[in-house]
N, C-alpha and C positions, 0 to 999 in steps of 0.2 A: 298116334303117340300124343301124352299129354304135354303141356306145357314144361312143366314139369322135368321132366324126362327130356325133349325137346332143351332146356336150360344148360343138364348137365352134359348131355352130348355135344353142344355148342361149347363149354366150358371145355370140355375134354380136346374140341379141337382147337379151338384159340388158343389151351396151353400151350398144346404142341406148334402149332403156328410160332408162338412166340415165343418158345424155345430154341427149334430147330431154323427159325427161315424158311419152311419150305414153302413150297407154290400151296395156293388153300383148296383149289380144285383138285389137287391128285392127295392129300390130306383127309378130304372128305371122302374121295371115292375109297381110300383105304381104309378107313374108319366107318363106313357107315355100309347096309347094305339099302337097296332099294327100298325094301321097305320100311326102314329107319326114318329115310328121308322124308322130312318136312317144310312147310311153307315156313312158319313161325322161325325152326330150326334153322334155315337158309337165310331168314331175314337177319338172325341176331349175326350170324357168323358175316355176312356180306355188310352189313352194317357198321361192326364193330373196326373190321376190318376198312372200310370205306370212310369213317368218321374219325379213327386211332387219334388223330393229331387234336381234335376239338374235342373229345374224351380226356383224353391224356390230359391235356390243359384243367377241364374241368376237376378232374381227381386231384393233379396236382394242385391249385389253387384252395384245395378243402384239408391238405395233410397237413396237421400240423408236428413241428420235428421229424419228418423225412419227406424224403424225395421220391417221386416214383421209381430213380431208377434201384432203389435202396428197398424198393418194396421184394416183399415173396412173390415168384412167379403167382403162387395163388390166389394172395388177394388180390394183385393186380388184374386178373383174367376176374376174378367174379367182381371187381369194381367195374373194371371195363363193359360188362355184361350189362351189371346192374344200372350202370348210367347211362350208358344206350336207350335201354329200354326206359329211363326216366325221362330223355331228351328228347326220343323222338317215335316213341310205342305212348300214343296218346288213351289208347284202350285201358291200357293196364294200369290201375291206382297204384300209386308211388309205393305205397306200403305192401303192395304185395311185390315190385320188385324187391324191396329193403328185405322183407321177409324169406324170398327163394333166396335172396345171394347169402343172407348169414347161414341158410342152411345149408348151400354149397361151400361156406369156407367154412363151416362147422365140419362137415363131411372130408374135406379133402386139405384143408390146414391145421393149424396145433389147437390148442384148448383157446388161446386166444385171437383167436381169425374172426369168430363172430363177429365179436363184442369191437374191435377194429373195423371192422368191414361196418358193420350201423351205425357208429362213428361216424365217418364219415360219409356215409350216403346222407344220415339227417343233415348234416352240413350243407349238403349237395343240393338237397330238397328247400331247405331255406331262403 
């Protein structure tokens, strides 16, 4: 599985994560099969999950006029995403996370997800 791909699968399950509440191990087992799963995939989701409160802070601190809890499930799951992998995936150039997250809240939020979502990640990045 590519990065890529890996991204929105992790994105698919954080939604639901933090929609529903539910446990993230019985989440993943229903969402994904064996060969779905990945290291990359496992890190963002265990990570995001592991880091939420110093994520959260960090997005919060960059929004200007709203709150996170005022945000769309969606961009908050690909900010969340997208700042993980800036704060603590030293591999990955900033810019290519900036780049997968606008093209997941391109993909999965309204005409203006993008251009909000690279908003504030330049923020992030500064």
């Amino acid at each position: 599985m590519k990065r890529h791909e890996a991204r929105e699968k992790a994105f698919q399950i954080l939604f639901q994560l933090d929609l529903l509440e539910e446990d993230m191990e019985q989440t993943i087992q229903d969402r994904l099969t064996e060969e779905e799963r990945n290291e990359f995939l496992q890190q963002i989701v265990n990570g995001v999950v592991k880091e939420k409160e110093t994520i959260d802070q960090k997005i919060s601190a960059n929004l200007e006029k709203w709150s996170l809890q005022r945000l769309p499930a969606v961009e908050k799951t690909v900010l969340r995403i997208a700042t993980f992998e800036i704060l603590y995936i030293t591999d990955i150039p900033e810019n290519v996370s900036i780049n997968e997250a606008v093209e997941l809240a391109k993909r999965y939020g309204d005409e203006k997800s993008g251009k909000f979502v690279n908003g504030v990640l330049s923020k992030i990045i500064k």
